[in-house]
N, C-alpha and C positions, 0 to 999 in steps of 0.2 A: 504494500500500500504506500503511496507516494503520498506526501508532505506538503501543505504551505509554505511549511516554515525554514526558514535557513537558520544553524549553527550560530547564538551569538559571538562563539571564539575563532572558529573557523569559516565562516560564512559561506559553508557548504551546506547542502541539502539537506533534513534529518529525514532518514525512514522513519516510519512509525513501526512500533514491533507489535508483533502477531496480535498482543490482547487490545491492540488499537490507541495505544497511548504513546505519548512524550512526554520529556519531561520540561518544565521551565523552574527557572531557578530567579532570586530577586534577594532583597533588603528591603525590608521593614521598619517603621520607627513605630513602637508604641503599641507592637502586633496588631498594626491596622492601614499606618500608613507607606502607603510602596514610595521608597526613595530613587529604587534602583531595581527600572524590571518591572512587572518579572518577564523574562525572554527566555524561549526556546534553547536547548544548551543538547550536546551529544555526551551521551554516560561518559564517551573517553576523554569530553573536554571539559568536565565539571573541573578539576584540578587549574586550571590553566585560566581560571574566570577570576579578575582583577579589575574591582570597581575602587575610588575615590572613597566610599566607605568602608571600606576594609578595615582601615585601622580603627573605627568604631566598634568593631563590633567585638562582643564581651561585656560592654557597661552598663547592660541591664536597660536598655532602651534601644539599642539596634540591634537586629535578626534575620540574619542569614537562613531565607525559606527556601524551599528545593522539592517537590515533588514531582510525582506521574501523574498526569490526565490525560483522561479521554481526547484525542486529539479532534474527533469531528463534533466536541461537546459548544453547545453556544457559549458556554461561561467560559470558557478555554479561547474561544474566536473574538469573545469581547477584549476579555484580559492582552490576548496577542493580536488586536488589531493594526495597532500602530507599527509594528515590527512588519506583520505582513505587507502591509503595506508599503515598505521603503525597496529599494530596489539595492542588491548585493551591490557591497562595494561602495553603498553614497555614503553620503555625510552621518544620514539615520542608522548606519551600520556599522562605520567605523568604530567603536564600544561605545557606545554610547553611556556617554555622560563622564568619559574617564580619558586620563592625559597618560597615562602610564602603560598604554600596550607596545608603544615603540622600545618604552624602555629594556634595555639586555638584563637578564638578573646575572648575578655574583657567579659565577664559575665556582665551582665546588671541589675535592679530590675526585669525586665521585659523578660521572655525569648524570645519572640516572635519579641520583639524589640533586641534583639542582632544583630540579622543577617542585621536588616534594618540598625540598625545603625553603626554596621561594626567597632569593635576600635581595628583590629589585625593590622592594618596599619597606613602607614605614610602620616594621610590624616587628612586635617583640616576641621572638620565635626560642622555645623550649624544647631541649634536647635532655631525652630521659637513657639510660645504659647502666650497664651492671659495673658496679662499682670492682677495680681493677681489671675490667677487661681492653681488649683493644679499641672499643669505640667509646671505652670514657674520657680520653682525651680530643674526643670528636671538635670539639670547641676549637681547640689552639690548632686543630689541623687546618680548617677552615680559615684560621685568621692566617697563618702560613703561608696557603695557598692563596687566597686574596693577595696580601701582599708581596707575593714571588710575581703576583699579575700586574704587577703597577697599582695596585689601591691601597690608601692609607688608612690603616688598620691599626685600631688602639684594644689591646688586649689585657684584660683583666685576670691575672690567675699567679698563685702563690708557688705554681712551677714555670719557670722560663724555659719555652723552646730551645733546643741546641742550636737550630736551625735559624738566623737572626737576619732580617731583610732592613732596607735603607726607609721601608715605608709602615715598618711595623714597629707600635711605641706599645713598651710593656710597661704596664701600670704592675706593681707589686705589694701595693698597699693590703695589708691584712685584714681590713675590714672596712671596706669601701662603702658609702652610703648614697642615697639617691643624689644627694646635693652634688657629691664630689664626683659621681659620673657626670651630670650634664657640666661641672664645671670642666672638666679635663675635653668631653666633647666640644666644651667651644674654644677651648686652647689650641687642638690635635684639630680640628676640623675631620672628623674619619671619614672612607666610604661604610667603615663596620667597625662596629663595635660587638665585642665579644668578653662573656663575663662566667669564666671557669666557676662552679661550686657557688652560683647564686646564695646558697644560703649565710655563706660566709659574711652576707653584709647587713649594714646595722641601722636603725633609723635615724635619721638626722635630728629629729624630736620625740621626747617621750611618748611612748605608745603602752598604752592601758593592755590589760589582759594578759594572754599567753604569751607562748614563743611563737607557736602560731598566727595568732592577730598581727605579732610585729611583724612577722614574714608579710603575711599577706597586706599588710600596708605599705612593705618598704616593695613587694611586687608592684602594686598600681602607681606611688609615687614612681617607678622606674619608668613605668608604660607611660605617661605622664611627659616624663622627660624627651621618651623617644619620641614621641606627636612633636614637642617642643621643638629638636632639634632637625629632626625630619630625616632620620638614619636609622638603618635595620638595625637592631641589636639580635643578639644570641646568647639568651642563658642557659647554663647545664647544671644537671645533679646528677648522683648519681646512686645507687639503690644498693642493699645486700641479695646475694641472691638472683636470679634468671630476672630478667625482663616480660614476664610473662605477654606477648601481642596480641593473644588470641582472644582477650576478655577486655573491657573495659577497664582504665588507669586505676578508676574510685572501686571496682570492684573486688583492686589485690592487694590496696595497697592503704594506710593507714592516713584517716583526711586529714588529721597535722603536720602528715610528714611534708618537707621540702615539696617533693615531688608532687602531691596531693596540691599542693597549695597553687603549682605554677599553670592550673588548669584556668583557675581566677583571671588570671591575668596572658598568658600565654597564647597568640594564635599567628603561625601554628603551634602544635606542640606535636614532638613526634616520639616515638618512641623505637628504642633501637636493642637489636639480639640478635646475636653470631649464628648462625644457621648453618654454616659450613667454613672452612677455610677461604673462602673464595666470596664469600656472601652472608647479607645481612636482611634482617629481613626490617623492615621501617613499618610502625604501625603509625597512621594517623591518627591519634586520639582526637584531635580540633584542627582544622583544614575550612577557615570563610566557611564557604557554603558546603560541605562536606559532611554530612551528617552519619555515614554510615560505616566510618572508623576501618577502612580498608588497611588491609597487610601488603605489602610491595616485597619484591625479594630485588637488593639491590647489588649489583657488582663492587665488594668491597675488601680487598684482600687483606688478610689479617698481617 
């Protein structure tokens, strides 16, 4: 069955699958109001969907919707009239409403892992792995390899690379706090910021309650910072014990811990386990409009 609709990532065709649906995907404000969307999208392009609200979403008033409908339903042909209507390729298809498709994202070690972990944007991205394994220094690899690419990379972590680049400034501070990253980001100006062992850092003003409450406040103040500065940042922790990808982050893991916390504030958030010598496998626990927490097996040699 053939399609109205074109790809809003790809501005190709969609089929409609056999039970007669597509899917469209949008943003929300206030679970009511469409910001963004919702448009027509291909299962294999949902990953790759990059609106101007992205970095909203998490604060409890923007939402990332995504569903299947009926593709020849009339509420389905009201909602995508406007999209129908544009001719591939115009001005109404270029992404509408968003400045950031031309932009290249960050080269990774990993090419497979680029796309998952997305660092063309102003999004505070969470990296979960088994505490002494090979991908729990996943952080400082990425800031490495960014800046071996010509990008100026300010890294946070109480181990310094062997590996030392002309465009990589190591912050070594033992307990860095939200003030003291955005001020070092407007000193360093980075293309990435990278912050080894997130929990190591401490509030800049008293914070009532737990350990926990202070985490999850010195997370949002970070998120905060990176809107401010308008730079991808990358926090990591990292766990006892197997990564488990197969289940839900909240459903193995304890809600105080670090890792528990960085869901608040984190998107993306991925999560990572050795699979083989050769391969890793990345769950997405939070991916923008990605609701359904997919497993990737990515080319990563140990």
């Amino acid at each position: 069955m053939s399609s109205l609709y074109d790809c809003v990532v790809c501005l190709k065709p969609i089929k409609v699958a056999p039970d007669g649906k597509i899917r469209i995907e949008g943003i929300v404000k206030h679970e009511k109001q469409w910001l963004w969307g919702p448009y027509p999208v291909h299962e294999s392009c949902r990953l790759n969907i990059r609106t101007i609200y992205d970095q909203l979403l998490g604060d409890g008033i923007h939402v990332a919707i995504g569903f299947r409908t009926p593709a020849a339903d009339p509420e389905t042909a009201e909602l995508l009239d406007e999209w129908a209507g544009a001719t591939p390729g115009s001005v109404a298809k270029e992404w509408p409403g968003d400045w950031s498709r031309h932009v290249p994202p960050l080269e990774t070690p990993w090419p497979e892992f680029t796309d998952l972990i997305d660092l063309s944007h102003n999004h505070l991205t969470g990296l979960i792995a088994k505490r002494g394994s090979s991908e729990a220094p996943a952080g400082t690899a990425l800031a490495v390899h960014a800046a071996a690419a010509g990008k100026r990379v300010l890294l946070f972590t109480g181990y310094p690379p062997q590996l030392t680049r002309p465009t990589l400034v190591v912050d070594e501070t033992h307990s860095p706090t939200p003030d003291g990253v955005s001020r070092a980001m407007q000193s360093v100006r980075p293309d990435l910021v990278v912050i080894e062992r997130w929990e190591r850092m401490h509030a800049d003003r008293p914070v009532g309650g737990t350990r926990a409450d202070v985490l999850e406040s010195i997370g949002l103040e970070l998120k905060r910072a990176i809107l401010d500065h308008g730079i991808p940042c990358v926090v990591t922790t990292s766990v006892l014990g197997d990564v488990d990808v197969q289940y839900p982050l909240l459903h193995r893991i304890g809600l105080d811990s670090p890792a528990a916390i960085m869901v608040e504030f984190c998107n993306p958030l991925l999560l990572l386990k050795r699979h083989s010598p050769a391969e890793v496998l990345v769950r997405v626990e939070r991916h923008m409009s990605m609701q359904d927490q997919t497993v990737h097996a990515v080319a990563w040699k140990s």
